[in-house]
Steps between C-alpha positions, in 0.01 A plus 500: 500500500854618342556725292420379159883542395663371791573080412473337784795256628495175312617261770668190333349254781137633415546483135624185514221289698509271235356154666518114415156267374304646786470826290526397164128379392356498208277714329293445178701340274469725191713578186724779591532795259764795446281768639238405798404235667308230286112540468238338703453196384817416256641163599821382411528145402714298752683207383400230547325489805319837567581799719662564785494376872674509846572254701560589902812461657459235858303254240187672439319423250586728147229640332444329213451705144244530213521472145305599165317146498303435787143314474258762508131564353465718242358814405272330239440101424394301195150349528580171373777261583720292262376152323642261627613644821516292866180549718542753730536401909289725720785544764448776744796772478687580851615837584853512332740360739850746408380747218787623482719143365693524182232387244564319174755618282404527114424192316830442245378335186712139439608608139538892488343653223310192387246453736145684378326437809727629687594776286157614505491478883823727522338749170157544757276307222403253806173329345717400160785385808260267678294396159865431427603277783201335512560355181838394611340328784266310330777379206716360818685512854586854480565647833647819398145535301349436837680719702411781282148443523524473869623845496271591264224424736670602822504818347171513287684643211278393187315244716284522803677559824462140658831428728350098582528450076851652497614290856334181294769600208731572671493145676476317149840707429621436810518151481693531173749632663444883436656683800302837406146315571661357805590825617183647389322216713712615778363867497186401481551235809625822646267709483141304449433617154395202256600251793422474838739659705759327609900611660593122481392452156653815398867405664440141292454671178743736563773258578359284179594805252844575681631197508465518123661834477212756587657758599220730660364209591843396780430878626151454581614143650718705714285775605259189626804331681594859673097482643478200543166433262413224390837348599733510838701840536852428392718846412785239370213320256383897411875553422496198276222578298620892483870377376303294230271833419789710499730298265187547262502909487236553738564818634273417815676182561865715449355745742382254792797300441749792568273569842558178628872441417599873642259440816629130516134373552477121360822525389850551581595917471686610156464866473679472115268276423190717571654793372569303109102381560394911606691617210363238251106529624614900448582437195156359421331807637380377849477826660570390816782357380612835313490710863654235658830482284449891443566524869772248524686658186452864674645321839736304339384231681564161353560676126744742415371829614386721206238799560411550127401145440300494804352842437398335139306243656313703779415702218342211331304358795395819552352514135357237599288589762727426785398735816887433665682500189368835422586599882885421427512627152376801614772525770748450218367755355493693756915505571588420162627159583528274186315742319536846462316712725123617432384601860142613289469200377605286842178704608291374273575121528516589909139644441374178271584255791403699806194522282465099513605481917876533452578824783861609474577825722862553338318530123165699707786747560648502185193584376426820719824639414473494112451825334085533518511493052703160525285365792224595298628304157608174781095491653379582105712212379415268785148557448524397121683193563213394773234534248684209329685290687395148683370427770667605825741254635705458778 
């Protein structure tokens, strides 16, 4: 070991290691905060179509993302189900097929403000939401009515848990022309839960919803085209349905979209182009997205260069619970590029992600040459931000 005053040289190549989308994956996507990274369990909401993902380079398939609504039991159930309500289908739940899909974005009342079922639905008063809807239902053709009590049972929120009832809502809304029960009916077609499972019948209701403007819906239709379930692989048909995604703010669809155009898989290369999509699913808070154009702003590569900005948002991934954003920002830190220097606290964002599987040697050595107090306040500091951050990621 040095001497604990000596620094040790800061080469530029090994500070700078700084690689592309093979590096770059996400972590938990949590809200960041000034002051540590965000608390197990905090969840930022994406819009609109969940969290982050990563689709491979060569045409391999991306992994897909999750979001606040998926269909899911509850922790508790009513006893007794709604008047009224269809009879239940005993259909025999698959394993879920991709867990890991963008699930349904929230429901958007038709009228803001002057919907009561719905506003009780988005206030967490779910049994005056589906006594609600349920009298909507039976006044009319309401689909938006039964869409929300679809959800309402997917979910068993003020009603039993009983995924068959919501797919058999879902379908009456469907065929109204409600592209939030058709995507619904996809997931479920997905992943075996309220129908039986089925990839083709997913891709069907997928492509029902998107043609009608679904966003989440087109990524999910793209994700199955990249695999090749449920309908013939086709990376220019994935591109399609990611282009149609993309132009509707999801930040997935952005992010895939920008991998295929800068890899030129499906469709022709345009390295701008994926750079204006990384930047814009950035700007949603994909954190994949966020290391990616960090690095490319701290390269210069595509962007105009500019340390600080990228040191702003490795700092945020790494708030976020993002193992190799808090690998570079601590190497920033480290040699004081676009931020000022802090080597004790380069340590202790080193020391978080080595802690989660990230080894660095250049920051182990930083470490063993700090001043045994600061080293100390860098392990202390680590050690607090552990306790409460999510769940490792690489």
């Amino acid at each position: 070991m040095r001497h604990a005053g000596a620094r040790p040289a800061l080469a530029l190549a090994a500070l700078l290691l700084l690689q592309g989308p093979a590096s770059a994956q996400t972590g938990a996507p949590a809200r960041p905060s000034d002051s540590k990274p965000a608390a197990a369990g905090q969840t930022s909401k994406p819009a609109p179509a969940g969290q982050t993902s990563k689709p491979a380079p060569a045409g391999q398939a991306p992994e897909p993302a999750r979001s606040p609504t998926s269909v899911q039991a509850p922790a508790a159930q009513p006893a007794t189900p709604l008047p009224g309500a269809p009879e239940t289908r005993g259909v025999k739940p698959a394993a879920p097929a991709l867990p890991n899909l963008v699930l349904n974005p929230d429901i958007t009342p038709p009228v803001p403000g002057s919907d009561i079922a719905f506003g009780a639905y988005q206030s967490g008063y779910y049994i005056t939401a589906a006594l609600e809807a349920l009298k909507r239902v039976r006044a009319g053709r309401d689909p938006a009515a039964m869409t929300l009590l679809g959800e309402l049972y997917a979910r068993g929120f003020g009603v039993p848990y009983d995924p068959p009832r919501a797919a058999e809502y879902y379908r009456r809304a469907a065929q109204d022309g409600d592209t939030n029960a058709m995507f619904a009916l996809g997931m479920m077609a997905l992943s075996g839960h309220g129908l039986t499972q089925s990839d083709m019948e997913a891709a069907k209701w997928f492509e029902d919803a998107a043609q009608k403007g679904h966003g989440p819906a087109a990524y999910n239709l793209g994700l199955l085209y990249m695999q090749g379930r449920g309908v013939v692989s086709d990376l220019p048909a994935a591109a399609k349905w990611f282009r149609l995604a993309a132009d509707a703010g999801v930040s997935d669809a952005q992010y895939a979209l920008s991998v295929l155009l800068r890899e030129g898989n499906g469709v022709a290369p345009d390295r701008a182009a994926a750079m204006a999509l990384l930047h814009e699913a950035a700007l949603q808070g994909h954190i994949t997205a966020e290391v990616e154009y960090a690095i490319a702003l701290f390269n210069g590569t595509g962007v105009t260069k500019d340390e600080a900005a990228a040191a702003r948002l490795f700092r945020k991934a790494a708030l976020s619970g993002n193992a190799i954003a808090q690998n570079r920002y601590a190497r920033l830190l480290s040699a004081g590029r676009g931020v000022p220097q802090d080597r004790t606290m380069a340590a202790a964002w080193h020391l978080l992600a080595k802690g989660r599987g990230l080894a660095d040697p250049y920051l182990d050595q930083l470490v063993d040459t700090l001043p045994p107090a600061d080293r100390k306040r860098a392990e202390a500091t680590a050690r607090r931000w552990a306790e409460n951050a999510p769940a490792p990621a690489l």
